[in-house]
TITI-348400 format. One record per atom (N, C-alpha, C, CB): residue in one letter; atom name; x, y, z; residue number from 0; chain. Coordinates in nm, 2 decimals. Glycine has a CB too. Layout:
<atoms>
   resn   name        x        y        z   resi   chain
      A     CA        X        Y        Z    NUM       A
...
</atoms>
This chain:
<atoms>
   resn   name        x        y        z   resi   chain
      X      N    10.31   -12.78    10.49      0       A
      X     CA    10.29   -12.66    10.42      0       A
      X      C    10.25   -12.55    10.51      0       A
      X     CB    10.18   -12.68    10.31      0       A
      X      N    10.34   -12.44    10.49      1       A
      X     CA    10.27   -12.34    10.56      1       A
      X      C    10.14   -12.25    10.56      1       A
      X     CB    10.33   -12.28    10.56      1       A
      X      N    10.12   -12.18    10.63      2       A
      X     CA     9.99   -12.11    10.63      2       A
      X      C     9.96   -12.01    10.51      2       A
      X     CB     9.98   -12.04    10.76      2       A
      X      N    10.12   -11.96    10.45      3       A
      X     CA    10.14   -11.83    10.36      3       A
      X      C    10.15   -11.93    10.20      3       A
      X     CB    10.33   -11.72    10.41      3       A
      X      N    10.16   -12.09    10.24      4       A
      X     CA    10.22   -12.14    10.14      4       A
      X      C    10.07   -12.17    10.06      4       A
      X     CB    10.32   -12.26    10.17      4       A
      X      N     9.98   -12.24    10.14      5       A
      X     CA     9.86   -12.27    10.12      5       A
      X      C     9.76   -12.17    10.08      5       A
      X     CB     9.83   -12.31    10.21      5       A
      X      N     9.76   -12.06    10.13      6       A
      X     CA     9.71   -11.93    10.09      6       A
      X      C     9.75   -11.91     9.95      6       A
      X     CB     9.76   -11.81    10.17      6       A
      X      N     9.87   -11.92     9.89      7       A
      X     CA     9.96   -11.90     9.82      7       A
      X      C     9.92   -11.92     9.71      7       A
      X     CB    10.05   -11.95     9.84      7       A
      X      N     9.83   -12.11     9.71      8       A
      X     CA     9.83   -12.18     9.61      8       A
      X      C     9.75   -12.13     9.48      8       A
      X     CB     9.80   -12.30     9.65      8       A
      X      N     9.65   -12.06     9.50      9       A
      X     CA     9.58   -12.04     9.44      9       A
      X      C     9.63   -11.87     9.34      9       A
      X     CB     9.47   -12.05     9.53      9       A
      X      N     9.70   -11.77     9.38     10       A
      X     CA     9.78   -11.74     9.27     10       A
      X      C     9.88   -11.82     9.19     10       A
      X     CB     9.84   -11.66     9.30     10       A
      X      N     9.95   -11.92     9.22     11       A
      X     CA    10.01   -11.99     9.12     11       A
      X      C     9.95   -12.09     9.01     11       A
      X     CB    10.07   -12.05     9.18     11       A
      X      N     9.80   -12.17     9.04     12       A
      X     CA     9.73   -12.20     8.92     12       A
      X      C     9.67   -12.11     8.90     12       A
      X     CB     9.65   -12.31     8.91     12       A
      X      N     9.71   -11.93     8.90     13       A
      X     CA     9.62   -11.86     8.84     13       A
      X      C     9.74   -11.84     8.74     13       A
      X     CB     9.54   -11.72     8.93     13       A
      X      N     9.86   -11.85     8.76     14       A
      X     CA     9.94   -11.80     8.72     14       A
      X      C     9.98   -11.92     8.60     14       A
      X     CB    10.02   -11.76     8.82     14       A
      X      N     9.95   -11.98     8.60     15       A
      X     CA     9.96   -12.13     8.55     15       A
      X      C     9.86   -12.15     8.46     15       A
      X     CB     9.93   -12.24     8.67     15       A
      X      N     9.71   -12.09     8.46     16       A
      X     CA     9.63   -12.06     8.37     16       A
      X      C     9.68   -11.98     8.25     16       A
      X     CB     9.53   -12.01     8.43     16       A
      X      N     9.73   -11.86     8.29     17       A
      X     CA     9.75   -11.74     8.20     17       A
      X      C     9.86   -11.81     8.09     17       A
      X     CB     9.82   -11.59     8.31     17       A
      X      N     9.95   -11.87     8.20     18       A
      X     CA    10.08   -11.91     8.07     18       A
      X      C     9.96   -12.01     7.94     18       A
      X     CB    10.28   -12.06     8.17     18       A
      X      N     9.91   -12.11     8.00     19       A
      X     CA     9.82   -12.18     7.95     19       A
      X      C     9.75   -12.14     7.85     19       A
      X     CB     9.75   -12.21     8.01     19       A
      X      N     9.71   -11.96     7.85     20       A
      X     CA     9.61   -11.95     7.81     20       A
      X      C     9.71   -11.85     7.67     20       A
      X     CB     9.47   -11.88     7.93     20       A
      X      N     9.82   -11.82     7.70     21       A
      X     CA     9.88   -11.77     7.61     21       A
      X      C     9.99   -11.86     7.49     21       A
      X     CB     9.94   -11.69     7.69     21       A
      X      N     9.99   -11.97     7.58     22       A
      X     CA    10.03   -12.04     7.42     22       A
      X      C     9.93   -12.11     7.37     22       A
      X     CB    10.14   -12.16     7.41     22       A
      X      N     9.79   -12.14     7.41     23       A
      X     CA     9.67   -12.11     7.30     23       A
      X      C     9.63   -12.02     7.20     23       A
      X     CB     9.57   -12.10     7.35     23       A
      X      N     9.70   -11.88     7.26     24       A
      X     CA     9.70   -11.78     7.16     24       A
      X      C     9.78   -11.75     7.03     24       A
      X     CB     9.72   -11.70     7.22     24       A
      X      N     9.92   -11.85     7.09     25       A
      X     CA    10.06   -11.85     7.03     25       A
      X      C     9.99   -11.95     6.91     25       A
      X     CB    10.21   -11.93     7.13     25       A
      X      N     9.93   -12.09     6.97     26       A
      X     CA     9.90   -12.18     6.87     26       A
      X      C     9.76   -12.09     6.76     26       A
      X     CB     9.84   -12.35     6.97     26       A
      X      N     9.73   -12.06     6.85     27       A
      X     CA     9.62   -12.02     6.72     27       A
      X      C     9.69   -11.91     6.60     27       A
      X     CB     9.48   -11.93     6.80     27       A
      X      N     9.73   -11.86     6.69     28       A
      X     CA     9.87   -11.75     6.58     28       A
      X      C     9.90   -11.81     6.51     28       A
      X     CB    10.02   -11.70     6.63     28       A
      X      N     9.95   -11.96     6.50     29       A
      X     CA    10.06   -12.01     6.45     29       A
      X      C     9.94   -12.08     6.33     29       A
      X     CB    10.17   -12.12     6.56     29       A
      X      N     9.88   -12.12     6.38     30       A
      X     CA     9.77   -12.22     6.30     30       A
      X      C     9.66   -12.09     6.15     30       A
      X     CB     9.62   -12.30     6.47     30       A
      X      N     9.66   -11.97     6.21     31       A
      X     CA     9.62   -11.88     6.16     31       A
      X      C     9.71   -11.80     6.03     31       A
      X     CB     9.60   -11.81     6.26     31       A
      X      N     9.88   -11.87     6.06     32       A
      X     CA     9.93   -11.83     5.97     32       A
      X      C     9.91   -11.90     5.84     32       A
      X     CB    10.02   -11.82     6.01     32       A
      X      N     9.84   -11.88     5.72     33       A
      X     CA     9.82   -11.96     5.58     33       A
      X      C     9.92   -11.86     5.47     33       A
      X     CB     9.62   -11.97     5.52     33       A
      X      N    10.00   -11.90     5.38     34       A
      X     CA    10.00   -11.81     5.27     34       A
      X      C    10.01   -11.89     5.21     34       A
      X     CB    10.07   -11.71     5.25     34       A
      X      N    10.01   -11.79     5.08     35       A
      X     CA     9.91   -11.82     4.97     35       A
      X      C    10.00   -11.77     4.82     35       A
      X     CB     9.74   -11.72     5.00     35       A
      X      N    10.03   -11.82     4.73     36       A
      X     CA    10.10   -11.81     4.61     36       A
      X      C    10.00   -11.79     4.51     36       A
      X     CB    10.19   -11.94     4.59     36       A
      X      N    10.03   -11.68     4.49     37       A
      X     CA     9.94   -11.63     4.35     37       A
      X      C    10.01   -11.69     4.20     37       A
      X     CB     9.95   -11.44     4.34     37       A
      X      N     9.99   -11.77     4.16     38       A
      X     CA    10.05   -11.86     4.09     38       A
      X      C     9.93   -11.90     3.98     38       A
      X     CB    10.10   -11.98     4.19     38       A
      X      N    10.01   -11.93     3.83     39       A
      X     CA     9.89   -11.93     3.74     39       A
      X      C     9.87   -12.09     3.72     39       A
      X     CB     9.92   -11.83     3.58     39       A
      X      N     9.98   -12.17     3.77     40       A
      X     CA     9.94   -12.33     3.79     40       A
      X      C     9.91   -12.36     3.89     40       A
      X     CB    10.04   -12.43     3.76     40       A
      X      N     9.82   -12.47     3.94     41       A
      X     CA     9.69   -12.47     4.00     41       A
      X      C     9.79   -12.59     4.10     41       A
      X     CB     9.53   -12.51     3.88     41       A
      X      N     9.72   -12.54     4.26     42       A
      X     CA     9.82   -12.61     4.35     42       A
      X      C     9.85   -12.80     4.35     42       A
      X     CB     9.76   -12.56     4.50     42       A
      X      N     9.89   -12.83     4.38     43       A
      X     CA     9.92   -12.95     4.39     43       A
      X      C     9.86   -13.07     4.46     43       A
      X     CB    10.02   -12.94     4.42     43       A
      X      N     9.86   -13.01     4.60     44       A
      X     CA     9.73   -13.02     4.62     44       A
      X      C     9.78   -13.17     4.76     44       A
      X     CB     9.60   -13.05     4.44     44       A
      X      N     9.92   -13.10     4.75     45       A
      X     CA     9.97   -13.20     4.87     45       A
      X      C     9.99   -13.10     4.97     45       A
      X     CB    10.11   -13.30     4.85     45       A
      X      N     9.92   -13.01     5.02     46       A
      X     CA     9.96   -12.95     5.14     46       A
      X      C     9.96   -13.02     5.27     46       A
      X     CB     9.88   -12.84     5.16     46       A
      X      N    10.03   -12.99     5.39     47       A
      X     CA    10.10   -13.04     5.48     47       A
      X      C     9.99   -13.06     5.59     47       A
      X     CB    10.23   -12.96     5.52     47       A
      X      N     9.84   -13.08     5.57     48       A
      X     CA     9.76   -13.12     5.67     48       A
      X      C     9.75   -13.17     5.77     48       A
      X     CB     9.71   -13.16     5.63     48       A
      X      N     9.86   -13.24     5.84     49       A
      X     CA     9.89   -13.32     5.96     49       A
      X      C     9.93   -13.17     6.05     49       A
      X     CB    10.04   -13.47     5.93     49       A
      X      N    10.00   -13.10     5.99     50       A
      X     CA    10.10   -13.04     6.06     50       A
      X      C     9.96   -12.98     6.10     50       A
      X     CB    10.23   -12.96     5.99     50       A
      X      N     9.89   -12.86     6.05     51       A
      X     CA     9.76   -12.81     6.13     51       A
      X      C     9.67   -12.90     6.18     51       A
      X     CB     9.68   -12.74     6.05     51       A
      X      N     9.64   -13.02     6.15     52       A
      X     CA     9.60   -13.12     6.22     52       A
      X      C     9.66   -13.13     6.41     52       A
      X     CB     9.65   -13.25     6.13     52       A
      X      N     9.79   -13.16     6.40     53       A
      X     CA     9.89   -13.16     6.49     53       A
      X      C     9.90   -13.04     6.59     53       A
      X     CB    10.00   -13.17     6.42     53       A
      X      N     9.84   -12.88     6.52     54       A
      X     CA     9.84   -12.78     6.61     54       A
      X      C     9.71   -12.77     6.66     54       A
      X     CB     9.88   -12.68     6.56     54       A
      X      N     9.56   -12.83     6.62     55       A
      X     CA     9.46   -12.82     6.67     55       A
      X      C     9.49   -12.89     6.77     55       A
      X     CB     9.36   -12.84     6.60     55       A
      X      N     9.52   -13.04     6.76     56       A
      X     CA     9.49   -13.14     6.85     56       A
      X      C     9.53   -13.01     6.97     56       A
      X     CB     9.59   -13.30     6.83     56       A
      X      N     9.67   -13.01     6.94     57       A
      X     CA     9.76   -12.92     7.11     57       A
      X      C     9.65   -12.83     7.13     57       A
      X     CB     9.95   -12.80     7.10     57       A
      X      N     9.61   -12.75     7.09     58       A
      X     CA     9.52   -12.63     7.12     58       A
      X      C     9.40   -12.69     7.18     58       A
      X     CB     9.49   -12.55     6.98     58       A
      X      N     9.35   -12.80     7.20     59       A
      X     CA     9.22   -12.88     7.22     59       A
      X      C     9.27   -12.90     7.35     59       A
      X     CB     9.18   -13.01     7.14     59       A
      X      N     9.42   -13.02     7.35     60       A
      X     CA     9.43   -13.05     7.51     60       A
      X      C     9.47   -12.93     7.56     60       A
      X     CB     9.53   -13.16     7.55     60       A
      X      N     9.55   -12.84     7.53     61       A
      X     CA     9.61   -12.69     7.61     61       A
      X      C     9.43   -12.68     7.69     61       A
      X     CB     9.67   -12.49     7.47     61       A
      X      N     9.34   -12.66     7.60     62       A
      X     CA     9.20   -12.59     7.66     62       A
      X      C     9.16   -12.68     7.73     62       A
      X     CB     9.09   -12.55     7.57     62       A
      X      N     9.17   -12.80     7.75     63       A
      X     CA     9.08   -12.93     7.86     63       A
      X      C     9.18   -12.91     7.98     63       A
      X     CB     9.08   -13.14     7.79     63       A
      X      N     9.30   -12.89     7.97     64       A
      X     CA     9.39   -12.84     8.10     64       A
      X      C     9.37   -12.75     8.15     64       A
      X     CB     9.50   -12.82     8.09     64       A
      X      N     9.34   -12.59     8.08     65       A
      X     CA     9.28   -12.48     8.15     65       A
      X      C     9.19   -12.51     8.22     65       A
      X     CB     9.23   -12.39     8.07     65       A
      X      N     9.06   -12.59     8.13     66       A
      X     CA     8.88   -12.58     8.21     66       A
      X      C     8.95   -12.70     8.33     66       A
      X     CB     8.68   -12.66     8.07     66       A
      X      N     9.01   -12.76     8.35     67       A
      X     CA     9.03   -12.86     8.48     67       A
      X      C     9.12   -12.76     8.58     67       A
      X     CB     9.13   -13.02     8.43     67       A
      X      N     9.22   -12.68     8.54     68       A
      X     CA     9.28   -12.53     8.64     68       A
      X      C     9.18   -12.52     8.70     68       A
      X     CB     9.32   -12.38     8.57     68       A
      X      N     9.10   -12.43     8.58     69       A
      X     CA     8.97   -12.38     8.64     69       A
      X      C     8.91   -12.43     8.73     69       A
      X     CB     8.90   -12.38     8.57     69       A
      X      N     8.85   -12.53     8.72     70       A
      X     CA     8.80   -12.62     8.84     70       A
      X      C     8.91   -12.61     8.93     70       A
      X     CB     8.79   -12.78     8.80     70       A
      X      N     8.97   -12.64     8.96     71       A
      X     CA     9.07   -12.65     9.08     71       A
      X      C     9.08   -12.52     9.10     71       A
      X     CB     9.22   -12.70     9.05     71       A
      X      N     9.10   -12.43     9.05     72       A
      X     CA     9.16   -12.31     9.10     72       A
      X      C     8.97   -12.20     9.18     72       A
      X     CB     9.28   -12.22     8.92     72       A
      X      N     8.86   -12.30     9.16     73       A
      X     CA     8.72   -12.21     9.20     73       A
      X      C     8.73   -12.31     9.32     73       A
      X     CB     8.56   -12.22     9.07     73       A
      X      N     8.74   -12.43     9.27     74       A
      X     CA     8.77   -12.50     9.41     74       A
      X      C     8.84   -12.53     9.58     74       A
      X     CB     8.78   -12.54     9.38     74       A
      X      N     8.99   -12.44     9.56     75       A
      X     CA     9.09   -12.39     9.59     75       A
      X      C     9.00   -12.29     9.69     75       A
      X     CB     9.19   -12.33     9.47     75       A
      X      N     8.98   -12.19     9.57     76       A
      X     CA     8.94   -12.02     9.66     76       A
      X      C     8.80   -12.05     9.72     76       A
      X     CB     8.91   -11.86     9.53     76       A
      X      N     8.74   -12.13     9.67     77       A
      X     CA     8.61   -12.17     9.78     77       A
      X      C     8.65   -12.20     9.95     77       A
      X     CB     8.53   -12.33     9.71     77       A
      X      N     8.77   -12.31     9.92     78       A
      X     CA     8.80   -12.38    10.03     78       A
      X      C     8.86   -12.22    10.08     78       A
      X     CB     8.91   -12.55    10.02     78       A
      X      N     8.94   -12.15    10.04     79       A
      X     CA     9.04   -12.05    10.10     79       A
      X      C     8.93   -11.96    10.17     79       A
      X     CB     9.14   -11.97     9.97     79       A
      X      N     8.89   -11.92    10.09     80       A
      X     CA     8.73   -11.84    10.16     80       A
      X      C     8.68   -11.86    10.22     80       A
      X     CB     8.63   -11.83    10.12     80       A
      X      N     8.65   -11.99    10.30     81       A
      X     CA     8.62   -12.08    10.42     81       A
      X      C     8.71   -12.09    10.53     81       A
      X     CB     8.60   -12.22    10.37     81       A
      X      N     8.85   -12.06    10.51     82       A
      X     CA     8.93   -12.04    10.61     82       A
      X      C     8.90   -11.90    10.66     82       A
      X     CB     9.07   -12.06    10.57     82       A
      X      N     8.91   -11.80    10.51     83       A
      X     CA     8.93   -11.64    10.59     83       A
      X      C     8.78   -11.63    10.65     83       A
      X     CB     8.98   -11.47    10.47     83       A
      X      N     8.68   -11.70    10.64     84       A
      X     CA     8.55   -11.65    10.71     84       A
      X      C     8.55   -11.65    10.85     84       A
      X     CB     8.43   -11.72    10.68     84       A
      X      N     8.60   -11.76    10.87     85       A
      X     CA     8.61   -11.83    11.02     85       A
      X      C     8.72   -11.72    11.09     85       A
      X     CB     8.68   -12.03    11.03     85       A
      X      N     8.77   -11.65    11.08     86       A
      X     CA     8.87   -11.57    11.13     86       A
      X      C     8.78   -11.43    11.14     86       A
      X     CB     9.00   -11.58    11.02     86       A
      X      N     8.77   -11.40    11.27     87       A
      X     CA     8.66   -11.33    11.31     87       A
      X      C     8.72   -11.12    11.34     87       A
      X     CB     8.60   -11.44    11.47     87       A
      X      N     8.74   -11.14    11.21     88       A
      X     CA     8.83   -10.98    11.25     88       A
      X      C     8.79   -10.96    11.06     88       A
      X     CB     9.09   -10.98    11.32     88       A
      X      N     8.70   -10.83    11.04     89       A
      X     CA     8.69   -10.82    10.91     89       A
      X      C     8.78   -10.77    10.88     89       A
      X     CB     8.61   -10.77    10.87     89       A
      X      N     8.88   -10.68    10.94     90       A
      X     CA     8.96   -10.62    10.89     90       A
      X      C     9.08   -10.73    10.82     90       A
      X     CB     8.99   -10.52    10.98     90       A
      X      N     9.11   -10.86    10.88     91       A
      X     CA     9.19   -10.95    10.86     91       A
      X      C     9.11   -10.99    10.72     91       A
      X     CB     9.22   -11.05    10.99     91       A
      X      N     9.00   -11.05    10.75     92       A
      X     CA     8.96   -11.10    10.63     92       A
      X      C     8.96   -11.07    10.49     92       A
      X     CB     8.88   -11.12    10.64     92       A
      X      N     8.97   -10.86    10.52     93       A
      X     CA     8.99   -10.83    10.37     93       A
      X      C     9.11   -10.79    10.35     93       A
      X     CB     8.90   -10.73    10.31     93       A
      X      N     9.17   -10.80    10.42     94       A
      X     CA     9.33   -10.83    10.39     94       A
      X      C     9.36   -10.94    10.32     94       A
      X     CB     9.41   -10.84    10.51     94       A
      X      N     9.35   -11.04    10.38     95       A
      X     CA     9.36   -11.17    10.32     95       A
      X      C     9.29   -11.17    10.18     95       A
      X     CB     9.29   -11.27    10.42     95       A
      X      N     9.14   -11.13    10.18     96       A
      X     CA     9.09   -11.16    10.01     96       A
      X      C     9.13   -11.09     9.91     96       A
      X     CB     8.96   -11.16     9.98     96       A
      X      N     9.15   -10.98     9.99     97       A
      X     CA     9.27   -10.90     9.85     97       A
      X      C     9.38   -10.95     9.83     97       A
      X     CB     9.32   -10.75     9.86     97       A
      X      N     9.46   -11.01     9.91     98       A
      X     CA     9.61   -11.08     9.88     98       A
      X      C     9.60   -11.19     9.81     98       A
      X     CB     9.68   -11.13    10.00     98       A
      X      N     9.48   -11.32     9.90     99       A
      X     CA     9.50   -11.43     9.83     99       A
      X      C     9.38   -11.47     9.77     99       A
      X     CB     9.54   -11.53     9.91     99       A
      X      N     9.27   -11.37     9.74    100       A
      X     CA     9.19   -11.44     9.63    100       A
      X      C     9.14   -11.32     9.53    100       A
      X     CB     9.05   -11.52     9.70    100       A
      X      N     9.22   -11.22     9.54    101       A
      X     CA     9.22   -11.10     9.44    101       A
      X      C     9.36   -11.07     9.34    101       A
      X     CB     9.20   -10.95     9.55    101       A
      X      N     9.48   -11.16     9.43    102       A
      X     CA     9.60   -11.14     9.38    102       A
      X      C     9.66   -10.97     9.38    102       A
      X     CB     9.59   -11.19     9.26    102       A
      X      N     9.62   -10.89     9.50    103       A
      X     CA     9.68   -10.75     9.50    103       A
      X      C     9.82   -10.76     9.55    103       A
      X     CB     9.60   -10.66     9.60    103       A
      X      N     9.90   -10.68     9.50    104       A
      X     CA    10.05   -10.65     9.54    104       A
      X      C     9.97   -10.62     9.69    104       A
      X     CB    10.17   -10.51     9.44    104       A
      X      N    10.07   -10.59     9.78    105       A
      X     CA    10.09   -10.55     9.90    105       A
      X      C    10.06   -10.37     9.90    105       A
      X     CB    10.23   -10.60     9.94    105       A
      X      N    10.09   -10.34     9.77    106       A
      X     CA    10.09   -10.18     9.77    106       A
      X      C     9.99   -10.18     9.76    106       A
      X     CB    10.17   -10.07     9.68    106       A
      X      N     9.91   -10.22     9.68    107       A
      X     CA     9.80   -10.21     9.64    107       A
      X      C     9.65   -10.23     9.73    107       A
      X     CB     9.82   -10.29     9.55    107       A
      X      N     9.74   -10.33     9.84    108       A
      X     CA     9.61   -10.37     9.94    108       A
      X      C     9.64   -10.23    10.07    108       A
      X     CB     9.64   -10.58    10.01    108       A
      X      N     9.72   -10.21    10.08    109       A
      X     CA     9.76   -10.07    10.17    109       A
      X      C     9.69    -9.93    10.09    109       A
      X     CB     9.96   -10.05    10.17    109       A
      X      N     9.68    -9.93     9.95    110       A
      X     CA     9.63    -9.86     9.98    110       A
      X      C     9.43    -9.86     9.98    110       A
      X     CB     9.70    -9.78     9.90    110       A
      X      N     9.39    -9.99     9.92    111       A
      X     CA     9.28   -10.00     9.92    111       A
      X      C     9.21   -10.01    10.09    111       A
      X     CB     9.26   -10.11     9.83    111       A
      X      N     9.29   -10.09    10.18    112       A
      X     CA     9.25   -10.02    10.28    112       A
      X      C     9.31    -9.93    10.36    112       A
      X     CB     9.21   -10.07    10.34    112       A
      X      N     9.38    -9.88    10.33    113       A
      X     CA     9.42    -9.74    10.37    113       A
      X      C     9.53    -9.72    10.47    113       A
      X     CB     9.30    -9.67    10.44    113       A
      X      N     9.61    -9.82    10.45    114       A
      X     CA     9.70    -9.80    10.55    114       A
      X      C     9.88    -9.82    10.53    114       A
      X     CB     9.65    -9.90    10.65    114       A
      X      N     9.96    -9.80    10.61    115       A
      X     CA    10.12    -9.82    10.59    115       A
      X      C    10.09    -9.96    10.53    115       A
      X     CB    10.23    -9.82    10.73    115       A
      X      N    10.21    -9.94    10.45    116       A
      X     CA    10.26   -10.07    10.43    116       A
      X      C    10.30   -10.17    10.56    116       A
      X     CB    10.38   -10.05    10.34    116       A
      X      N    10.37   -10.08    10.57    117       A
      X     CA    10.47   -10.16    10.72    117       A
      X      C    10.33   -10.20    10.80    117       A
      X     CB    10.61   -10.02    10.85    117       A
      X      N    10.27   -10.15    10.85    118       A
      X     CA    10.12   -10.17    10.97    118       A
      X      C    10.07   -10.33    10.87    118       A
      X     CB     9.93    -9.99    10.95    118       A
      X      N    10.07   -10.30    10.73    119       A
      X     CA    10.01   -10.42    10.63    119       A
      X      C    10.03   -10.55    10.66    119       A
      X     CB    10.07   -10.42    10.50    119       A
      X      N    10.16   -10.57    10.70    120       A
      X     CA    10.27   -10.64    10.72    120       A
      X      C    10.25   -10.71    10.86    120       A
      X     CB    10.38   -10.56    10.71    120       A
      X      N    10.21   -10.60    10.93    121       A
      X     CA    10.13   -10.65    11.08    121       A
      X      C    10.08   -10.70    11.08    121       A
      X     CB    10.08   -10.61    11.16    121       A
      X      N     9.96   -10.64    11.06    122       A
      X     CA     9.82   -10.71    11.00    122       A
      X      C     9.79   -10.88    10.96    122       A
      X     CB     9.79   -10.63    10.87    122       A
      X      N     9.91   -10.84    10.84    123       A
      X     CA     9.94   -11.03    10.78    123       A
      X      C     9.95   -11.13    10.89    123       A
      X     CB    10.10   -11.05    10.71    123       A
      X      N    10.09   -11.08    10.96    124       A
      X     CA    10.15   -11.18    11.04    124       A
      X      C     9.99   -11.21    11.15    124       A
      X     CB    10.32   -11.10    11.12    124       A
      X      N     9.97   -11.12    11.23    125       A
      X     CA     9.81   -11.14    11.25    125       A
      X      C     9.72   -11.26    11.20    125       A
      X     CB     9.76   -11.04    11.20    125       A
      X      N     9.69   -11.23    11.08    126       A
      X     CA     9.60   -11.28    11.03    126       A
      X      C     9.66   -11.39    10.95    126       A
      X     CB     9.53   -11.19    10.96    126       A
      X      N     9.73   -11.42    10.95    127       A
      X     CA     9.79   -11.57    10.93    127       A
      X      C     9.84   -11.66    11.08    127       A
      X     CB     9.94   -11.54    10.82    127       A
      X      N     9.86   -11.62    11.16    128       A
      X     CA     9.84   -11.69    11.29    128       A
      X      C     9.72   -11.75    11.30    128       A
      X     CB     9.85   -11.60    11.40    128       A
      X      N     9.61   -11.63    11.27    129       A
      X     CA     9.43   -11.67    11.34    129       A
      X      C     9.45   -11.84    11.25    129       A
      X     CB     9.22   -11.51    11.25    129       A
      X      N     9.47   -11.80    11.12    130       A
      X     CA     9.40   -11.89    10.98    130       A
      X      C     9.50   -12.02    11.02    130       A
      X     CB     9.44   -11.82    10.77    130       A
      X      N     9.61   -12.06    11.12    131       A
      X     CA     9.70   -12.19    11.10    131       A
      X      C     9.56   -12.29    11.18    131       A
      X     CB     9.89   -12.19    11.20    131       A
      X      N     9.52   -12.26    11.29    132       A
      X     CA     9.41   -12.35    11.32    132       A
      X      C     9.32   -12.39    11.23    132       A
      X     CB     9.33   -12.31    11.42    132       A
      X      N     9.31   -12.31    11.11    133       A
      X     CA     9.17   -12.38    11.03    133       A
      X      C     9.22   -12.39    10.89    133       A
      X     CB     9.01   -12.27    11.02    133       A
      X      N     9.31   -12.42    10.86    134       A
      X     CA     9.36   -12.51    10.75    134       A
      X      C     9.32   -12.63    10.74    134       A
      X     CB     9.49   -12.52    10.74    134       A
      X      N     9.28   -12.69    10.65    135       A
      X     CA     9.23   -12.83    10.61    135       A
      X      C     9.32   -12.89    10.68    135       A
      X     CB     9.21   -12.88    10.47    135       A
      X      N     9.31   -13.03    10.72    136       A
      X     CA     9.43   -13.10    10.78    136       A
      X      C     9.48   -13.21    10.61    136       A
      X     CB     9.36   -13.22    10.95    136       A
      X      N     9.59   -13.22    10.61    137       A
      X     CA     9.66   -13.24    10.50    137       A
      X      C     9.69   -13.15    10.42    137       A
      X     CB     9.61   -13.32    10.44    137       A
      X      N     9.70   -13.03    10.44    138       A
      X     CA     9.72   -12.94    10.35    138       A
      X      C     9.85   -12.85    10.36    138       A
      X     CB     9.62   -12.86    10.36    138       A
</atoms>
């Protein structure tokens, strides 16, 4: 794994959360939908209970998969945060935590600290050299 890949990982279970966290929304949408027949004979009284049964359940495990992301993904940026410290150039380091533990576009981190893009780009290559010595080994 590379140095950009590893850095990496931690926007993708962020990204991995969000989808997660939007078909919980979908399910609840879905589970939220009831209607209702204004009707002067009185219901029957066999409504399809499994089926909303069947969408809680999903909506329960969807959420035990988020809060375990979660974990992983605080765990992740702890360890990542432990790489960019040891890398002894602040300017590198907040490069790096705006990229890989803020998730900034590139434009975005140029302009928060104030510079070309293209220089940005320098900078990276830089600061991903310092960080290949202190990557976890197995990683």
């Amino acid at each position: 794994m590379t140095v950009k890949e590893y850095l990496g990982q931690a926007y993708r279970i962020d990204q991995r959360i969000n989808s997660k966290l939007e078909q919980v929304g979908s399910l609840r949408a879905l589970a939220a939908k009831a209607t209702s027949t204004i009707s002067n004979t009185p219901p029957s009284g066999s409504r399809n209970v499994h089926s909303m049964e069947g969408i809680i359940v999903k909506i329960i495990d969807l959420e035990n998969e988020i809060n375990a992301d979660i974990d992983t993904l605080v765990d992740l940026k702890r360890e990542i945060m432990g790489v960019i410290k040891v890398i002894d150039n602040p300017e590198y380091q907040t490069l790096l935590e705006l990229r890989y533990l803020c998730f900034y576009s590139w434009e975005k981190v140029a302009v928060e600290m104030d510079y070309d893009l293209r220089y940005m780009h320098k900078l990276h290559r830089k600061a991903l050299e310092l960080c290949t010595a202190f990557i976890p080994a197995g990683k």
